[in-house]
Backbone as a printed PyTorch tensor [residue, N CA C, xyz], in Angstrom:
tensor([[[ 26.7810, -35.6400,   5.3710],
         [ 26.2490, -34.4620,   6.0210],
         [ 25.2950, -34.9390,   7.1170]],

        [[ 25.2700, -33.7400,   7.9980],
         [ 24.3970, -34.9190,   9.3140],
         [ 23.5690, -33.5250,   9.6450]],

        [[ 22.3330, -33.8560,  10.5610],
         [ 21.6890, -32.7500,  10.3910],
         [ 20.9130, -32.9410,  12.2190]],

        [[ 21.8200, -32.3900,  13.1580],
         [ 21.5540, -32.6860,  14.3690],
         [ 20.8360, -31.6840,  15.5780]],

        [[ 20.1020, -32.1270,  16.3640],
         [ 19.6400, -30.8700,  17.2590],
         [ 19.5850, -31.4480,  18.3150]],

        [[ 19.5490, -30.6940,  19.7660],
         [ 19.7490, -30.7960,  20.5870],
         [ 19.5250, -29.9280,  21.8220]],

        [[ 19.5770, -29.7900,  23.0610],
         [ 18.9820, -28.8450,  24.2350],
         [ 19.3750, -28.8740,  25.2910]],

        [[ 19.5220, -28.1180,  26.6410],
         [ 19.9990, -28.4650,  27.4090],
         [ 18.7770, -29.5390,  28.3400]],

        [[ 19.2890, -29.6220,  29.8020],
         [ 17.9610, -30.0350,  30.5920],
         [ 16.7930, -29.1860,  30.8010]],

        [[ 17.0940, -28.1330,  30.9130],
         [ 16.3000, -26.8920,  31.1470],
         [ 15.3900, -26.8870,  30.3660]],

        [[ 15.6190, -26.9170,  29.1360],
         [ 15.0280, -26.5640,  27.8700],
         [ 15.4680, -24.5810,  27.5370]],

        [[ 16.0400, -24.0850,  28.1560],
         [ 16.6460, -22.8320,  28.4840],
         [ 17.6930, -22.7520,  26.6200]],

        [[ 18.3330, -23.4660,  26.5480],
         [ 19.0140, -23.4710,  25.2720],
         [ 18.6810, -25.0660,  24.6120]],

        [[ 18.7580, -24.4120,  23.3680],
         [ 18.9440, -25.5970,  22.0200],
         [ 19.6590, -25.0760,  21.2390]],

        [[ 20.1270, -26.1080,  20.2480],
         [ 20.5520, -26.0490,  19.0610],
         [ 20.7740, -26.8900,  18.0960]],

        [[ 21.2490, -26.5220,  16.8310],
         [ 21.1040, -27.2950,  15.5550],
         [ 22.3780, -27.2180,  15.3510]],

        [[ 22.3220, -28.1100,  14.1310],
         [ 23.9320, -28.1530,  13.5190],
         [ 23.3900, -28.9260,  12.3190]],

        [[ 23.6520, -28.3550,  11.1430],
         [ 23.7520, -28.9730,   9.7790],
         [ 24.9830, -28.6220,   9.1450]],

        [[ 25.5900, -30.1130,   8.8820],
         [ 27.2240, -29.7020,   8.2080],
         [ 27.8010, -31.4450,   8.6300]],

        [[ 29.1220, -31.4040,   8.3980],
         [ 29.9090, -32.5700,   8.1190],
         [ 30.7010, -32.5090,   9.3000]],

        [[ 30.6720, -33.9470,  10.1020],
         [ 31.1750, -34.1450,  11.5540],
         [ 32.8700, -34.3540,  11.1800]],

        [[ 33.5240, -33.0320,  12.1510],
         [ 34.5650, -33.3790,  11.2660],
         [ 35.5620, -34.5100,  12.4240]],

        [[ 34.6100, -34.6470,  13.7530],
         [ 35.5010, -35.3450,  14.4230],
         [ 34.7900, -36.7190,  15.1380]],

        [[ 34.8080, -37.6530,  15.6770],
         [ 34.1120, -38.5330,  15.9620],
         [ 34.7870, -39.7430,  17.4100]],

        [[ 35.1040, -39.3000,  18.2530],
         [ 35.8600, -40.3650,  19.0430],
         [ 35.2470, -40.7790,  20.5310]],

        [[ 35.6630, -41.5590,  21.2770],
         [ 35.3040, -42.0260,  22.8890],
         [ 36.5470, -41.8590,  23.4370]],

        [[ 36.8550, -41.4180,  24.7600],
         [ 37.6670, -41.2230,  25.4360],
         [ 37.0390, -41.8130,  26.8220]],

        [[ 38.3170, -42.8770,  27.3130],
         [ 38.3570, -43.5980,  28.4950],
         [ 39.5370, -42.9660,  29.8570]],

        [[ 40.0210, -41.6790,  29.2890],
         [ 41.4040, -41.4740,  30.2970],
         [ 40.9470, -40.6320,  31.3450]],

        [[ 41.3330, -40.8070,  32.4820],
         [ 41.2930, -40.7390,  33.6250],
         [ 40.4900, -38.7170,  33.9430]],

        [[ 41.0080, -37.7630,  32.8760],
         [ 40.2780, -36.2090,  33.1110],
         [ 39.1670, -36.8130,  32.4800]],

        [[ 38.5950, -37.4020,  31.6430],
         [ 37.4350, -36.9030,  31.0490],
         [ 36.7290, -37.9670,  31.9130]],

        [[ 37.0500, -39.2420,  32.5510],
         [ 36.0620, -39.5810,  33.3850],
         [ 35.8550, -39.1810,  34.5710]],

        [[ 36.5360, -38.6190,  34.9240],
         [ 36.1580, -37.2110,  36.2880],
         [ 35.6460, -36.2540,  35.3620]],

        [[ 35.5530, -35.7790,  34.7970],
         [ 35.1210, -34.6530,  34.2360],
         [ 33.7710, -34.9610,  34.0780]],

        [[ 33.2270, -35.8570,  33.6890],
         [ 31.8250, -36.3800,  33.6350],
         [ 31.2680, -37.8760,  34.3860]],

        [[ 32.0040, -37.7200,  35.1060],
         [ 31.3610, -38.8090,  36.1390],
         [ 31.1340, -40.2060,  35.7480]],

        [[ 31.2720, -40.4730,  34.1970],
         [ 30.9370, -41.8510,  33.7820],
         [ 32.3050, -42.4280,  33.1750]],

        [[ 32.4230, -43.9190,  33.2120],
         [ 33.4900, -44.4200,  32.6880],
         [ 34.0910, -44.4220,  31.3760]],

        [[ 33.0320, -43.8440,  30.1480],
         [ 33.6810, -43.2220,  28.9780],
         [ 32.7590, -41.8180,  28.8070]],

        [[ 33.3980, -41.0390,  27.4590],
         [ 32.4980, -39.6540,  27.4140],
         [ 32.7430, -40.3380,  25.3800]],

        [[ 31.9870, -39.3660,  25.0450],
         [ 32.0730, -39.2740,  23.5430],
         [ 31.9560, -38.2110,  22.9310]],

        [[ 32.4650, -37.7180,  21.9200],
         [ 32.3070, -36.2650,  21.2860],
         [ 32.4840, -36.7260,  19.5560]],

        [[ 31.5300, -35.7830,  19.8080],
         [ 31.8480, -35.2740,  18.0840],
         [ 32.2600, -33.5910,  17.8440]],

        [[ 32.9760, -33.5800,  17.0590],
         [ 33.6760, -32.3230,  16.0320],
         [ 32.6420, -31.9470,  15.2010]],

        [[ 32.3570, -30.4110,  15.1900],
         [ 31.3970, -29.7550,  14.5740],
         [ 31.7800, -28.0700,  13.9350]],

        [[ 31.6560, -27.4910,  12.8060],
         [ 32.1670, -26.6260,  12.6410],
         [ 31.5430, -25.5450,  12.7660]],

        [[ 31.9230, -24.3160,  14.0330],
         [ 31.1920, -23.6120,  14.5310],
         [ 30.3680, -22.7560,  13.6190]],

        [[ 30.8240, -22.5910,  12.3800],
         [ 29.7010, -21.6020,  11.6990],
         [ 28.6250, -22.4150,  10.7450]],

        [[ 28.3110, -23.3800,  11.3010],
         [ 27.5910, -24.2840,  10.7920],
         [ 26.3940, -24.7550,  12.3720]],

        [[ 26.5810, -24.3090,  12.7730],
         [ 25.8670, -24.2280,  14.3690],
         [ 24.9760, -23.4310,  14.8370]],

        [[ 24.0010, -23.2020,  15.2450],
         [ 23.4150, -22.4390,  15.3570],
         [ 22.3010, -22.4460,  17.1600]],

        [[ 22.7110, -21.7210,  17.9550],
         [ 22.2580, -21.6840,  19.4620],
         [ 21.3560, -20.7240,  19.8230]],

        [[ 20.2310, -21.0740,  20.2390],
         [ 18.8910, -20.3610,  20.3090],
         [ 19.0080, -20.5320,  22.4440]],

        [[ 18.4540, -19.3540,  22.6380],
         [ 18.6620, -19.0250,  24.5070],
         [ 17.0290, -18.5590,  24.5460]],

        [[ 16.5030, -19.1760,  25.3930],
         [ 14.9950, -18.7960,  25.8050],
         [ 15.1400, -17.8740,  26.1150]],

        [[ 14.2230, -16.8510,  26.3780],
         [ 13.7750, -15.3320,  26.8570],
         [ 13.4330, -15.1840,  28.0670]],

        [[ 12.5350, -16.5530,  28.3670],
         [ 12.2090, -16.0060,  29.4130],
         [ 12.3580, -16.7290,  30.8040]],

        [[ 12.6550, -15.6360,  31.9250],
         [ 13.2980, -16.4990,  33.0640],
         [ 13.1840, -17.9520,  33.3400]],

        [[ 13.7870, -18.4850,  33.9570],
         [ 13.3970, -20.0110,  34.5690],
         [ 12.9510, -19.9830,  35.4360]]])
């Protein structure tokens, strides 16, 4: 079980996630390094009702 949090740059959104990563990989192929500008990306699998996303109130 993993128990993770996280935010944007803004600080505008965060969120948590407590639950079991159900996915874990790096991808080197050619969309996802245009897609993010760097030569690998990484993701993890998370199960959305185990997630939880908090949005600030007030303007930026």
């Amino acid at each position: 079980m993993a128990f993770l949090t996280g935010r944007c740059m803004c600080e505008a959104v965060t969120w948590t996630y407590s639950g079991d990563i159900t996915r874990n990989l790096v991808c080197h192929c050619a969309d996802c390094r245009r897609a993010t500008s760097a030569p690998l990306t990484a993701f993890l699998g998370m199960r959305p009702e185990q997630m939880s996303l908090d949005r600030r109130d007030q303007p930026l």
